[in-house]
TILUMRO-167147 format. One line per field, with one value per residue (C-alpha): residue in one letter; x, y, z. Coordinates in pm, whole numbers, plus 50000, padded with zeros to 5 digits. Each point is the difference from the previous one (the first is absolute). Last residue first. Example, Ala and Ser with C-alpha at 12.3 -4.5 7.8 and 13.67 -1.06 7.14 Angstrom:
% residues 2
res <- [S  A]
east <- [51367  49863]
north <- [49894  49656]
up <- [50714  50066]
//
This chain:
% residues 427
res <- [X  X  X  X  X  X  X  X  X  X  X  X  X  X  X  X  X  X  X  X  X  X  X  X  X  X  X  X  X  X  X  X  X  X  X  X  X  X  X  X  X  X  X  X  X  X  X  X  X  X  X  X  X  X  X  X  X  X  X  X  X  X  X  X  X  X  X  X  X  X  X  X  X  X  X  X  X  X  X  X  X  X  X  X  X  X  X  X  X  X  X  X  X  X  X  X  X  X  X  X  X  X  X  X  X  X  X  X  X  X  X  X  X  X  X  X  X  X  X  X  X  X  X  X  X  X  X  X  X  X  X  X  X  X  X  X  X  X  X  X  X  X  X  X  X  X  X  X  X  X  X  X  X  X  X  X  X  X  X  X  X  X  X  X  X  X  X  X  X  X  X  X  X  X  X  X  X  X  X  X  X  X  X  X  X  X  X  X  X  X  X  X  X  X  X  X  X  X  X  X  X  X  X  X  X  X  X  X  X  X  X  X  X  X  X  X  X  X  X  X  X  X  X  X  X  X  X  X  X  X  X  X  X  X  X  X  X  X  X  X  X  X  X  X  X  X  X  X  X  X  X  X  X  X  X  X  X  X  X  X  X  X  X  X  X  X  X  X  X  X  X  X  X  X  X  X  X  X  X  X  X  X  X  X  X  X  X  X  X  X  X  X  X  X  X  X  X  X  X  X  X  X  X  X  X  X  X  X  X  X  X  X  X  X  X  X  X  X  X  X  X  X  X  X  X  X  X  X  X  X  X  X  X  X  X  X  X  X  X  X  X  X  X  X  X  X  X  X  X  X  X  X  X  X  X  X  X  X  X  X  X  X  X  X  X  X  X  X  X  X  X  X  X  X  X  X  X  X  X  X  X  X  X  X  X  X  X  X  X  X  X  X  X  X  X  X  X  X  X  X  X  X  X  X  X  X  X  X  X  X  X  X  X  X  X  X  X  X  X  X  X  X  X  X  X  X  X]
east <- [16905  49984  50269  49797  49901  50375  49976  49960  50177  50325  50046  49939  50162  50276  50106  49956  50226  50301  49972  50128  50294  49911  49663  49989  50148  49788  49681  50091  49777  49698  49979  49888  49806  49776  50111  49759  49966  50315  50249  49835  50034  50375  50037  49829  50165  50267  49837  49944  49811  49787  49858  49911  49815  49813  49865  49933  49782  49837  49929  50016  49827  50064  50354  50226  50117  50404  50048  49724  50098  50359  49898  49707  50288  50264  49726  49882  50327  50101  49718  50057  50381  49933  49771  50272  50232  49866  49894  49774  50155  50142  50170  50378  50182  50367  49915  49752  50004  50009  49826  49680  50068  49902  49749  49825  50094  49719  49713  50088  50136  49706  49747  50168  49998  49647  49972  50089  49663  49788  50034  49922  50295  49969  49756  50001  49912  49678  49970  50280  50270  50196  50356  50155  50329  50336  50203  49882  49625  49851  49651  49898  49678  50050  49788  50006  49701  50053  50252  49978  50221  49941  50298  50038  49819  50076  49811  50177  49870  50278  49921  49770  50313  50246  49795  49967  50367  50012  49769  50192  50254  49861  49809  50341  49996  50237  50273  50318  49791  49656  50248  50214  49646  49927  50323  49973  49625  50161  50210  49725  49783  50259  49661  50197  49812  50068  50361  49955  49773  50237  50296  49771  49947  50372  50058  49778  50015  50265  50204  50251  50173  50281  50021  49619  50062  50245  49762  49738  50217  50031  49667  49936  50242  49845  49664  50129  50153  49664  49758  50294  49963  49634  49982  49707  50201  49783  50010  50367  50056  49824  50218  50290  49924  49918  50375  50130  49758  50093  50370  49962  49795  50229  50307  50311  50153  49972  50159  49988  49611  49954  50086  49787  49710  50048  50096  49684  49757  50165  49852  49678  49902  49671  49960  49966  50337  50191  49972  50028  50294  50173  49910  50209  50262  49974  50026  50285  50215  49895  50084  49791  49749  49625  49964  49640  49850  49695  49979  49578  49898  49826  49597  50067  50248  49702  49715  50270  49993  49686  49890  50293  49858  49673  49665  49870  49602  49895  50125  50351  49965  49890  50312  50238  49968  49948  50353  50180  49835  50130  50319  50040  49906  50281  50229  49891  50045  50312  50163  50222  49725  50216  49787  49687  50035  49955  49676  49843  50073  49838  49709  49918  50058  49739  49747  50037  49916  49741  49793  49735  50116  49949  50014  50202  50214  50113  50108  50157  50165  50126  50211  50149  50044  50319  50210  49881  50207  50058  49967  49633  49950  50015  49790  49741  49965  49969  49705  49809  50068  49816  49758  49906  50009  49635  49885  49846  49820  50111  50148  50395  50193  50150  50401  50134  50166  50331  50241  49869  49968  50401  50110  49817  50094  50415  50076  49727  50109  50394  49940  49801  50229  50328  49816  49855  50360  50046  49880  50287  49910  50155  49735]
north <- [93943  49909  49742  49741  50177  49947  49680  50149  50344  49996  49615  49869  50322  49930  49682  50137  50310  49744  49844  50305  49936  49659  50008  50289  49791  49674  50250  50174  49765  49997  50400  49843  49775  50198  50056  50241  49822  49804  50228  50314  50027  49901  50288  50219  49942  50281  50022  50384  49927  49681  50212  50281  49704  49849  50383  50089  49646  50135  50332  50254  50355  50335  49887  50337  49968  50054  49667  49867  50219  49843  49665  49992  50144  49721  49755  50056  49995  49701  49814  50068  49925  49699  49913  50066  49854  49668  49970  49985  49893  50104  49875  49964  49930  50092  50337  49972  50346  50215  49797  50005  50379  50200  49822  49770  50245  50276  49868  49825  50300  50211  49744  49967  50366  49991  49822  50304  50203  49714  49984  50380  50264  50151  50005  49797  50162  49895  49742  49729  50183  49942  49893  49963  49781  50033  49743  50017  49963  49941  50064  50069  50024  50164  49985  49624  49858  50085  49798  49734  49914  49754  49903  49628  49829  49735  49925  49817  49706  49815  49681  50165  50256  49714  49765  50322  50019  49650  50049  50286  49773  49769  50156  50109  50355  50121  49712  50143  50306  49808  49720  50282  50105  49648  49990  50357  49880  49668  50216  50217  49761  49687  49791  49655  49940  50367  49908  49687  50178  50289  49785  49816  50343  50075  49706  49959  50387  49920  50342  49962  49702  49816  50175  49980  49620  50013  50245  49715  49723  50256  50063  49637  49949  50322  49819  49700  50133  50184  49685  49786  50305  49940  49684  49821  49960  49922  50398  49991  49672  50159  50302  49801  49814  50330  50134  49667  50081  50390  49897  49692  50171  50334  49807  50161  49799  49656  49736  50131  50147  49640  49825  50249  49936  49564  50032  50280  49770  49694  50205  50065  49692  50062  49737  50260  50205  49656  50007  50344  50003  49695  50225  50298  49724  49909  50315  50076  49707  50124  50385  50156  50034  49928  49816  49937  49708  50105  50340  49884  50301  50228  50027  49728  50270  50252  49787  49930  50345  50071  49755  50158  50316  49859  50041  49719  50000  49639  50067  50066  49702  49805  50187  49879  49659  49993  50206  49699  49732  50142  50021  49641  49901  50211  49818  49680  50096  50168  49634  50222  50038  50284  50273  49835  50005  50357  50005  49730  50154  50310  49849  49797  50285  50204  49749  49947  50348  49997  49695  49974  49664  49866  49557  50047  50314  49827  49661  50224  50142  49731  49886  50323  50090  49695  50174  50366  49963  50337  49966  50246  49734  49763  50198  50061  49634  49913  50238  49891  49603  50148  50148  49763  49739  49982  49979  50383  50278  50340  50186  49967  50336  50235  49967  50315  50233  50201  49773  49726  50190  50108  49643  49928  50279  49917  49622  50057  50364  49878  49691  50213  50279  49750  49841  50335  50159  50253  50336  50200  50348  50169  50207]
up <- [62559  50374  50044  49911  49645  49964  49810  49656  50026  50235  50005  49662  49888  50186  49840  49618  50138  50143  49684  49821  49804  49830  50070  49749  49710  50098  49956  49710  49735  50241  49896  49638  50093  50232  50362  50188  50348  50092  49769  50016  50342  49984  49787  50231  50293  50071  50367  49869  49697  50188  50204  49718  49816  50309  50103  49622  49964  50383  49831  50240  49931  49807  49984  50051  50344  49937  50103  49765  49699  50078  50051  49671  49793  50059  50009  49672  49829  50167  49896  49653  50048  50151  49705  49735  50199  50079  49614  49761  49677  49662  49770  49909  50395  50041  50039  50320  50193  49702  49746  50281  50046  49741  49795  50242  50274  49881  50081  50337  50106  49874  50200  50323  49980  49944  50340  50204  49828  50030  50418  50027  50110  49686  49775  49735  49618  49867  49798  49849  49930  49688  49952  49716  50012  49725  49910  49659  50041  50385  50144  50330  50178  50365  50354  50028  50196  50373  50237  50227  50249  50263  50224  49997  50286  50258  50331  50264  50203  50037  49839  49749  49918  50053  49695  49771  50038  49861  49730  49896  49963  49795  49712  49836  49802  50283  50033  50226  50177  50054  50185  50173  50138  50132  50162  50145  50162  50162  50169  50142  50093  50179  50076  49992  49683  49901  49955  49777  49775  49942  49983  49754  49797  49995  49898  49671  49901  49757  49948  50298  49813  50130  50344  50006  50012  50250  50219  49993  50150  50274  50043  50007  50284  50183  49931  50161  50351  49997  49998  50238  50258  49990  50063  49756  49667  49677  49890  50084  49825  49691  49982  50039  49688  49791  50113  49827  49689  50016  49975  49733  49797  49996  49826  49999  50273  49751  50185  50371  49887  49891  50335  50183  49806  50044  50386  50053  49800  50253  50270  49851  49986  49911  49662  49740  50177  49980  49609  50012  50201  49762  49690  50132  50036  49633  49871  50238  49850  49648  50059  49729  50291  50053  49639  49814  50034  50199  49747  49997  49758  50177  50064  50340  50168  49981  50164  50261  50064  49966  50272  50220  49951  50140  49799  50079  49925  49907  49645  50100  50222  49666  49805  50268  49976  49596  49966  50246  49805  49679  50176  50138  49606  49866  50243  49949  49612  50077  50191  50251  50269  50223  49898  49991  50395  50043  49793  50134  50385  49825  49874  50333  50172  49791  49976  50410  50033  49757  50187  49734  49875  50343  49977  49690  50175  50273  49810  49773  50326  50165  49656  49954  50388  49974  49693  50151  50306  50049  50362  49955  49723  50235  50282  49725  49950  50361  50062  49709  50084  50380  49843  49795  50209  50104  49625  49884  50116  49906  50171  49980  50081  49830  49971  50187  49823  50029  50118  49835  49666  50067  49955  49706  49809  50106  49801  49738  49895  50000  49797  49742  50022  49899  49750  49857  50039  50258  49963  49796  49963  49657  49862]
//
């Protein structure tokens, strides 16, 4: 399907520049215990505030010397690995550089294996399995290629300022390119985190929003800016805000690990639980077999009574049984075979909810079925397909996801916020 994440130079640059940031905000580096030379704790301390500055080219050296006297320290493994990491991207010798990066994946492997399990440990972990893309070009623009390089080159060394000069300079040169947006609005984000007046902190974050919104602008369907407006927004403890970003992220890239991440992130933040609507159904009620266009149907046991759970889902069942035939060709003619699709299990929903509502209105369910409740709610908020398209997606239905985004993100959104984060509303 035709979502565009950002190019594996341009994601791996991005994911190292922002992961870091938000891990500070969110968790607290563990303490030192154990007992080791009397400056330990004190070198320890100094080499998480440089990499805190993101000034991983001086933590490097402090921190091997950290980690050789404490090789058990997993907290300073995985800075250490990530500060590697970020500055093998600007080694331009690619043996150095494929060196940097085997050191980088070692690093973070041993604090994998001494019980990190951080998302920003897995990230990194992630970025290290691809292809190193180092050399690869940020824009086709040559004069804004080389300025986005200038920020990074600035960015690895924490002057964050001159990053800002060198991202803005490329986004004048090259205003089509997202990198340079969300990497200018990524810069802004950090000096707000780093900033100690409060004012300052929010005068920053609306800069970085703003940077933000230009890159959405260019592409609304890469969840990288929305989800760093989101992170930059619940750093200055902006909840609800924060929570549409982080929904617009899921919305633009749904079968990406990162943004649900991120509204995992506000929900711990926060404090808010989060649960799709369960609905199960029964085993299938029909068999079916097909010869020459035409489907047999047989029941499987005793007829359904009805008003019982079983007998609404065997409608689910018949139009599922008989669309394959009759409707799939119907509703997809320029395609040759076959496929499950968002229709064809829209509709099946659809056709039990439609009955369950009216029987329920009218007082005819024997008793409540919670999966009848959740499917019948969903019927009348008009939700169903975008139900089916964060919870029951196959392959197939993932193929007319981009298509139904298209005219219906305003549904995707809501249902985020009517049915999987509404449980603190009372649901």
């Amino acid at each position: 399907m035709p979502l565009r994440p950002l190019t594996a130079r341009q994601k791996l640059s991005s994911v190292l520049s922002h992961c870091l940031w938000v891990a500070l905000i969110l968790v607290a580096c563990l303490p030192c215990t154990a007992q080791t030379s009397p400056d330990f704790a004190a070198e320890r301390k100094r080499a998480l505030v440089l990499y805190d500055q993101n000034k991983f080219v001086d933590a490097i050296p402090v921190l091997e010397k950290l980690v050789a006297e404490k090789p058990d320290d997993s907290v300073l493994l995985e800075r250490l690995g990530w500060a590697t990491f970020v500055v093998s991207g600007s080694i331009t010798n690619p043996e150095l550089r494929k060196q940097a990066r085997a050191k980088a994946l070692a690093y973070l492997k041993r604090a994998q294996a001494l019980g990190d399990d951080s998302e920003l440990l897995r990230t990194g972990l992630e970025g290290l399995s691809q292809p190193d893309s180092t050399d690869a070009k940020f824009s086709s623009v040559p004069a804004a290629d080389a300025a986005l390089r200038e920020g990074e080159d600035a960015h690895s060394r924490g002057d964050l300022d001159a990053a800002i000069k060198g991202y803005k300079r490329a986004f004048e040169l090259d205003p089509k390119s997202y990198i340079a947006a969300v990497f200018a609005g990524d810069m802004y984000f950090k000096k707000a985190y780093l900033a100690t007046d409060e004012a300052v902190k929010r005068q920053l974050t609306v800069a970085a929003g703003e940077w933000f919104a230009k890159a959405i602008k260019i592409d609304e369907n890469i969840e990288t800016a929305h989800r760093y407006w989101g992170d930059a927004l619940m750093a200055v403890g902006e909840q609800e805000r924060a929570k549409e970003k982080f929904i617009e992220a899921i919305v633009a890239e749904p079968f990406n690990r990162s943004p649900y991440a991120g509204l995992s992130q506000w929900a711990n933040r926060f404090k808010v639980d989060m649960a799709h609507p369960l609905i199960e159904q029964p085993k299938p009620a029909f068999t079916s077999t097909s010869n020459d266009n035409k489907t047999t149907l047989v029941m499987d046991g005793k007829v359904r009574e009805k008003g019982t759970p079983e007998y609404y889902w065997s409608f689910y069942d018949l139009t599922r049984a008989t669309y394959k035939t009759a409707g799939f060709t119907k509703d997809h003619a320029n395609e040759k075979e076959y496929r499950h699709s968002l229709t064809e299990e829209a509709s099946a929903l659809r056709a039990v909810a439609e009955i369950a509502a009216k029987d329920q209105a009218a007082g005819q369910l024997k008793t409540s079925d919670p999966s009848l409740d959740n499917l019948i709610r969903l019927y009348k908020a008009d939700l169903i397909e975008a139900y089916i398209l964060f919870v029951r997606l196959d392959e197939g239905i993932a193929r007319d996801y981009a298509d139904y985004r298209r005219a219906n993100r305003e549904k995707l959104h809501r249902y985020w916020n009517e049915f999987v984060i509404a449980k603190q509303r009372g649901f």
